[in-house]
C-alpha positions in Angstrom: -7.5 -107.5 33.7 -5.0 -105.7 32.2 -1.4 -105.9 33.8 -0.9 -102.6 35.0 -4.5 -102.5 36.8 -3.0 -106.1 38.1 0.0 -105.0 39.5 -1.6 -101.3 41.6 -4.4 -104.1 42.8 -1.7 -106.5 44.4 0.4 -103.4 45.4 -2.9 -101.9 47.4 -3.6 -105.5 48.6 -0.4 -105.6 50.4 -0.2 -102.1 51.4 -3.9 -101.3 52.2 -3.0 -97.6 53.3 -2.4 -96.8 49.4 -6.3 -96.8 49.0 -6.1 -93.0 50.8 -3.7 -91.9 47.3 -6.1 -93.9 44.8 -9.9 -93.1 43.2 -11.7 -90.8 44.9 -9.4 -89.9 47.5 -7.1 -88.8 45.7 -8.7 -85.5 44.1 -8.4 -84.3 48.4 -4.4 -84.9 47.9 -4.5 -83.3 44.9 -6.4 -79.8 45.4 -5.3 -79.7 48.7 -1.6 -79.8 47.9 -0.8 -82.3 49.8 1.0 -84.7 47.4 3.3 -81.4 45.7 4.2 -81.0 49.0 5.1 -84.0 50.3 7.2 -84.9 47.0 8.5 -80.9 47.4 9.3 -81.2 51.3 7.8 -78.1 51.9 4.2 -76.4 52.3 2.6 -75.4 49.1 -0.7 -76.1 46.9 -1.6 -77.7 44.0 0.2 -75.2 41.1 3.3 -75.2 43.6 3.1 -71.8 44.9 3.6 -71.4 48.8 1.0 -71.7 51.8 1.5 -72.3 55.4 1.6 -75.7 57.5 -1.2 -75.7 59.2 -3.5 -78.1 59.4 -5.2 -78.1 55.9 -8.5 -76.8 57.1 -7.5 -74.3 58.6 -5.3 -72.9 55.3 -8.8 -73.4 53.6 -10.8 -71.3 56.5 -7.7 -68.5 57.0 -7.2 -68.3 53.5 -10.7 -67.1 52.4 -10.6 -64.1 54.9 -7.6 -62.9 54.6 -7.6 -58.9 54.1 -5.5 -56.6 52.4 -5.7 -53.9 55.7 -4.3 -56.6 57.9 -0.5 -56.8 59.6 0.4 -60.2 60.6 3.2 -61.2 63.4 4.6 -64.4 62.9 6.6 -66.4 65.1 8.6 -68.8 62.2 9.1 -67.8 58.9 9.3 -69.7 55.7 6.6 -70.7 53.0 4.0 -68.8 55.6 5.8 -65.5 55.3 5.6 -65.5 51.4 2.0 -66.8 52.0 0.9 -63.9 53.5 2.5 -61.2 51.8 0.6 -61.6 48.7 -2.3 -61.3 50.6 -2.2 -58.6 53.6 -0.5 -55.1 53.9 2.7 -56.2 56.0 4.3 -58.7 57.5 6.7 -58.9 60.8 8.2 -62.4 61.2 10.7 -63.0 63.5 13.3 -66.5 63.3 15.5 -68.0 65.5 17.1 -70.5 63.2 20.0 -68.3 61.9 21.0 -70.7 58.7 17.2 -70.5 57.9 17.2 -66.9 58.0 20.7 -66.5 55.9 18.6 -68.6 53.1 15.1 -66.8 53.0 16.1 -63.4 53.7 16.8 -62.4 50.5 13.8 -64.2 48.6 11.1 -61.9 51.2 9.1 -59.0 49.4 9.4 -55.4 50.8 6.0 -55.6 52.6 7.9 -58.1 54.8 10.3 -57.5 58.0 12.3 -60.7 58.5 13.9 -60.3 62.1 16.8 -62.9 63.5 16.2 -63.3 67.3 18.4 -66.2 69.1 16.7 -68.3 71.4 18.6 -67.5 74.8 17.6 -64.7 77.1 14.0 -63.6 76.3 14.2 -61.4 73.2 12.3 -64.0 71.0 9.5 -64.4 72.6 9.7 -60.3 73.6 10.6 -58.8 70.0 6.5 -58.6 69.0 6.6 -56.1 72.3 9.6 -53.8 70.7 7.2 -52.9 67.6 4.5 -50.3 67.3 2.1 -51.9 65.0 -0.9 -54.4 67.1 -2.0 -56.6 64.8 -5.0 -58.5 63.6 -3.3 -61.7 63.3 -0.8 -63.3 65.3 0.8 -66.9 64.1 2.3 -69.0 66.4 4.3 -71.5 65.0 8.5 -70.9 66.0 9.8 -72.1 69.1 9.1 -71.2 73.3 5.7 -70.8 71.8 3.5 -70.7 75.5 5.7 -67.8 75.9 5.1 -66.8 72.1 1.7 -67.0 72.7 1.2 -64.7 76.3 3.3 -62.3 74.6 0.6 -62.0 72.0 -1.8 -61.3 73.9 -1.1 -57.5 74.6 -0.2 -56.6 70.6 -3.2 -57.5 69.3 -5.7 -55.2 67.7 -9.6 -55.3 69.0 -10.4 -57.3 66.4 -7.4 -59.5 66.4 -6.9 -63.4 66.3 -4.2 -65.4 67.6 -3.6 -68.5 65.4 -1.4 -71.7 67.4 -0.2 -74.0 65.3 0.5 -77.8 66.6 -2.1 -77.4 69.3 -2.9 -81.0 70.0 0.9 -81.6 71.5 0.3 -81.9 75.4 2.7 -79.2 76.5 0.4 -76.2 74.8 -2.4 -77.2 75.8 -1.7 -74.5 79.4 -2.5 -72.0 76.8 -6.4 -72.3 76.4 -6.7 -71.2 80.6 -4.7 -68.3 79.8 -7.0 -67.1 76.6 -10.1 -68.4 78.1 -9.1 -66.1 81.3 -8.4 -63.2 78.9 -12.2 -63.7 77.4 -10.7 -65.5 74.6 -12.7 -68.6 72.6 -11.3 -71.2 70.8 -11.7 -73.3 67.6 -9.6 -76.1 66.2 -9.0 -77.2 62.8 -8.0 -80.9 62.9 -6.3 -82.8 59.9 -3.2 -83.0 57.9 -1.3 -80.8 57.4 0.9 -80.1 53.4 2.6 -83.1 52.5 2.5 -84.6 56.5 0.2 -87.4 57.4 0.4 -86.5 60.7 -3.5 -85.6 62.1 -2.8 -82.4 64.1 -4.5 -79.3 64.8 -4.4 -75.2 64.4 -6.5 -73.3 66.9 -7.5 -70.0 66.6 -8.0 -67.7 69.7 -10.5 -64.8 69.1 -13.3 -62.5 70.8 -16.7 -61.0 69.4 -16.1 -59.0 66.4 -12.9 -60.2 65.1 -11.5 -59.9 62.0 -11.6 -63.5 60.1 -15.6 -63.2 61.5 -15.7 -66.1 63.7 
């Protein structure tokens, strides 16, 4: 056998969890994204440009219906902003982390608002109720995001979708009586998520007719 072969089989031997990153597995790592991101620290797929962190399935599922007519509120900005832009007519994303904000304001395309909103008081959770647009998609995935999340529910279109990120954590899981009393259903996407090997999941809150066609 020759050395190198030797050496990766003792390494996997004594770290068994290295048989995810080798053979077959790892053409999933690859396509997916997941190992640019995880040596980028930061959300993107396989030629390096930006996507969202989400869970990995649900990138695939959002990604392929996508429409150009759509505006998109997002609660947290970052890779996910850029993401979007490139694929829907505006974007309205609103960040409480003002350091973050200084550092990708200036990088964001003109079919994206990029709104600072500080955490005390209520206007965070509130500034989707200050605009005029409803929208078809609304992305949870900042901070105060129960709150996030009720506020969505009167800007969205008639066919609109509320996306919540992190939806296995305990603490938002209040959230399903609230859309299930507003004649909401719900679907999760469970996996990893870009570069985290943390298995989590995105649901996504919709009604009859919406427009990803769930």
């Amino acid at each position: 056998m020759p050395l190198i072969n030797l050496l990766k089989n003792m390494t996997i031997r004594k770290f068994p969890r290295l048989h995810l990153f080798n053979g077959a597995n790892s053409k999933y790592f690859k396509e997916s994204g997941w190992y640019r991101s995880f040596l980028a620290k930061a959300p993107v797929d396989k030629e390096g440009k930006p996507q969202p962190w989400l869970s990995i399935g649900a990138n695939r599922f959002l990604g392929e219906r996508l429409q150009k007519r759509f505006t998109i509120f997002e609660y947290g900005s970052g890779n996910s902003t850029l993401y979007y832009s490139e694929r829907v007519n505006a974007v309205i994303s609103v960040e409480h982390d003002k350091n973050w904000y200084s550092k990708i304001e200036s990088n964001m395309p003109k079919n994206v608002t990029l709104q600072f909103q500080a955490l005390e008081g209520d206007q965070y959770e509130n500034y989707i109720k200050t605009r005029d647009e409803r929208f078809q998609l609304i992305i949870v995935d900042g901070r105060k995001r129960l709150l996030c999340a009720e506020a969505a529910l009167g800007k969205l279109d008639e066919d609109g979708v509320i996306i919540f990120d992190d939806f296995d954590r305990i603490e938002y899981q209040a959230f399903t009586k609230t859309a299930l009393d507003h004649k909401f259903k719900k679907i999760e996407f469970w996996g990893m998520s870009p570069g985290s090997s943390r298995f989590k999941s995105t649901a996504f809150f919709y009604k009859e007719g919406n427009c990803l066609g769930i």
